[in-house]
N, C-alpha and C positions, 0 to 999 in steps of 0.2 A: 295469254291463252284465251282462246274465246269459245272454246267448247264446254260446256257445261255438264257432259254427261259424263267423261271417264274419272274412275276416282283416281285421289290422288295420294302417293305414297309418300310419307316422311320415314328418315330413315338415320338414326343417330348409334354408335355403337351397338347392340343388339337389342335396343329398342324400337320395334316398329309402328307408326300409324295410320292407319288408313280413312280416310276421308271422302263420302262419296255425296259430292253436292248436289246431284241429279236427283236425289232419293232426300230433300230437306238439309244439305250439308252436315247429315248425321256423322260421328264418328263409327264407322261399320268395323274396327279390327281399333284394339292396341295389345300389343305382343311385347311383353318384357323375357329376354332370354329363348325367343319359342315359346312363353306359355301366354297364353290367353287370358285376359282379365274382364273383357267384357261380353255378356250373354250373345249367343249366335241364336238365329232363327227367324219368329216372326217379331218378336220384341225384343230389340237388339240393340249393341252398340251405347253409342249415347245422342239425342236428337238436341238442338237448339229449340227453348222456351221462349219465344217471344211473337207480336208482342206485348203478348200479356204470360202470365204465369199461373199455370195447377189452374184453378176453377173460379170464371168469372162469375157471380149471379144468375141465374136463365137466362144467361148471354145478353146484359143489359148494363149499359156502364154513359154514365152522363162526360161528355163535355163539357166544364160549365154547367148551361142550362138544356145543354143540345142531345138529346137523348140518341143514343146509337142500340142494333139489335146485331149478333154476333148469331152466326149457326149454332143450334144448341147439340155440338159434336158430341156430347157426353150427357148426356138426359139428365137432371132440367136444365145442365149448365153447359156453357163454353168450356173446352180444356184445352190446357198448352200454347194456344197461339195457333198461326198461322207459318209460321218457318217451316216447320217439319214436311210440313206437306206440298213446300214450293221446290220448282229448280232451282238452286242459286248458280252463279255464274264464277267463274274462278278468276282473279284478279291478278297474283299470280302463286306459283306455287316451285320452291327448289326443294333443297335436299332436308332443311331442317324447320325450314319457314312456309307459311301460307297462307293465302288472304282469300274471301267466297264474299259473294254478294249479293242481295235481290232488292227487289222495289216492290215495297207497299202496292197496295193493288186491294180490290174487291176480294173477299168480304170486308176486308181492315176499311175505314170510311176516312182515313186520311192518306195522301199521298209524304211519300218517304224511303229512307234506303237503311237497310240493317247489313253491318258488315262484320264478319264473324273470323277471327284470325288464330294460327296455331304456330304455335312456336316449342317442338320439341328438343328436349337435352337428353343426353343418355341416364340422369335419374330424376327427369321432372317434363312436366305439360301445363303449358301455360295457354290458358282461349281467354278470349276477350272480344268484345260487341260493342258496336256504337251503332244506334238505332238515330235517326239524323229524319228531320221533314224539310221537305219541299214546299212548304207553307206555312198552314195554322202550324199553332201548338196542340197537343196531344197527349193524355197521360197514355204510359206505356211501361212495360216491365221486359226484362231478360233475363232468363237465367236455362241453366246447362240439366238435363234428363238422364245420367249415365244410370246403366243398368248392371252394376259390377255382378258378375261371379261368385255367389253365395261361397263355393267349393272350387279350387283351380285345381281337380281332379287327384291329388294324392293329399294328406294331412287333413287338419281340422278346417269348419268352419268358420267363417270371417267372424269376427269381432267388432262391433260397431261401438266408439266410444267419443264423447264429447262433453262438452261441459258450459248449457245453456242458462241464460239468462231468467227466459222464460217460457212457456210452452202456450201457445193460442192456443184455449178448448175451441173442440172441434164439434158440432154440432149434430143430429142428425142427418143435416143435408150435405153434410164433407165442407161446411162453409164454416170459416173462425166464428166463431157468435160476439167477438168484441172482449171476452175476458182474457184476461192473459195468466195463467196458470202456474206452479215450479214444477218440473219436467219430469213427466212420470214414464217409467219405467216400457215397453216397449211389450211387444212390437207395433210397430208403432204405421201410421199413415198422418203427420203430421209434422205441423209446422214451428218452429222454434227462435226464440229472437238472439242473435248474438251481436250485443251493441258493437264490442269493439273487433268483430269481425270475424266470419266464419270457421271455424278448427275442429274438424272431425277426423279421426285415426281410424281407419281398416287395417284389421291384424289377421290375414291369414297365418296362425299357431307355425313357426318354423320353418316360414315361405317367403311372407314378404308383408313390409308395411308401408301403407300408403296415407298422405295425409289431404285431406283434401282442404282448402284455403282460400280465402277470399276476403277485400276491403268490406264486400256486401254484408247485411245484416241479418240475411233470414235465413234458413236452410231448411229444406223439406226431407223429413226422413220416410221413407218407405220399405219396410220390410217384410212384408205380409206371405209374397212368393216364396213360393222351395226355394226355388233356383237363383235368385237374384236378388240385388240388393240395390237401392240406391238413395245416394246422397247427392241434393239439390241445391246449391246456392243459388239465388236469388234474387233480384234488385228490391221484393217486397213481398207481401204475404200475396197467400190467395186471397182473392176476391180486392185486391190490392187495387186495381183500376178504380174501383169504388171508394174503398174505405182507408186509400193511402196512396191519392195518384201522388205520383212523380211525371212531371210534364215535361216533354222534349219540346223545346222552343229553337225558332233560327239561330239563335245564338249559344243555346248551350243541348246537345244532344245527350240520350242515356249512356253512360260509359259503363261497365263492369267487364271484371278479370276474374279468374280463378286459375291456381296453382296447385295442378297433382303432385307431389313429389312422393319418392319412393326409396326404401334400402331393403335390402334379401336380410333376412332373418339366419 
């Protein structure tokens, strides 16, 4: 396919998911049974983080010695990256598989290609990234923005439950301050270390549980909204280009996965 704009449908037993790469190759629909799990509107779905993740510095992160400045999209800092806000281009896409693409580009200051891939089952969703350059090396992060469904309109409230390592204190400025904390109680806008790899349970009460997973180590919890919730795995903390690059080199790119899986209550 070489059209970039129409989204695109997976579609496994009565699990549906919608993907529309025009729009930052956000996930815009996932439909278990007909019911809806991720917020509709103006903040929706689930967007791709990269390539950086949650909140760089006032958008300032060194190379080396090579200082770089990032639009300061979320005052004083840089947030999310650049993906959400690109066309990606679709590489290709059938009935339960799908692959989207773009290239680095201004403002990002190095060139490079992030590839974002979905692979649905009827009780599980698997994404995965590999962020790759076309030259230098570069520190860089990825991670996934899903905005679940506080309420999937009949029963109780979701249930956030997990079991971290440690909790970065958060600062005044939404920036980790360097301690690392044991994990206090919610609600929460913060970030958590899980050395032997990400494992958060959503329990909509008598509806459905979802587990969300990943090799990666960090996970962003966000629960502040009425409406929505979300759970963020990640390749690193925020402010992470700074104070924990991980460098894509020609020879070895950023790779990270994450695994939704799901059973009806």
């Amino acid at each position: 396919m070489s059209s970039s704009e129409k989204s695109v449908r997976l579609s496994v037993g009565d699990t549906e998911l919608t993907v529309n790469p025009a729009n930052g190759c956000r996930i815009s629909s996932l439909r278990i049974g007909g019911t809806e799990l991720l917020r509709q509107g103006e903040r929706y779905g689930c967007f791709p983080m990269v390539p950086w993740c949650g909140r760089t510095a006032y958008g300032h992160f060194l190379n080396g010695d090579v200082p770089h400045q990032l639009p300061v999209n979320s005052p004083p800092h840089a947030i999310h990256g650049t993906g959400r806000d690109t066309a990606w281009r679709t590489a290709k896409a059938g009935e339960s598989q799908a692959a989207f693409y773009y290239d680095l580009a201004e403002p990002w200051p190095y060139p490079g290609r992030v590839t974002q891939t979905f692979e649905l089952a009827e009780d599980s969703l698997t994404l995965a990234f590999g962020v790759e350059t076309y030259g230098d090396s570069f520190p860089a992060q990825a991670g996934w923005h899903p905005w679940f469904l506080r309420n999937l309109g009949t029963g109780g409230d979701v249930q956030i439950a997990f079991d971290a390592a440690w909790q970065e204190e958060r600062g005044e400025d939404h920036l980790p301050t360097g301690r690392r904390i044991p994990a206090m109680p919610g609600p929460w806008d913060d970030c958590f270390g899980m050395p032997d790899g990400v494992d958060v349970t959503l329990t909509w009460p008598e509806q459905l549980e979802l587990k969300v997973k990943s090799r990666a180590e960090w996970v962003v919890v966000y629960d502040e909204q009425a409406e929505a919730v979300c759970v963020e795995p990640q390749s690193g903390p925020p402010n992470g280009l700074n104070t924990a690059p991980r460098y894509v080199t020609p020879i070895e790119p950023l790779e990270i996965a994450t695994t939704w899986s799901w059973r009806r209550l």
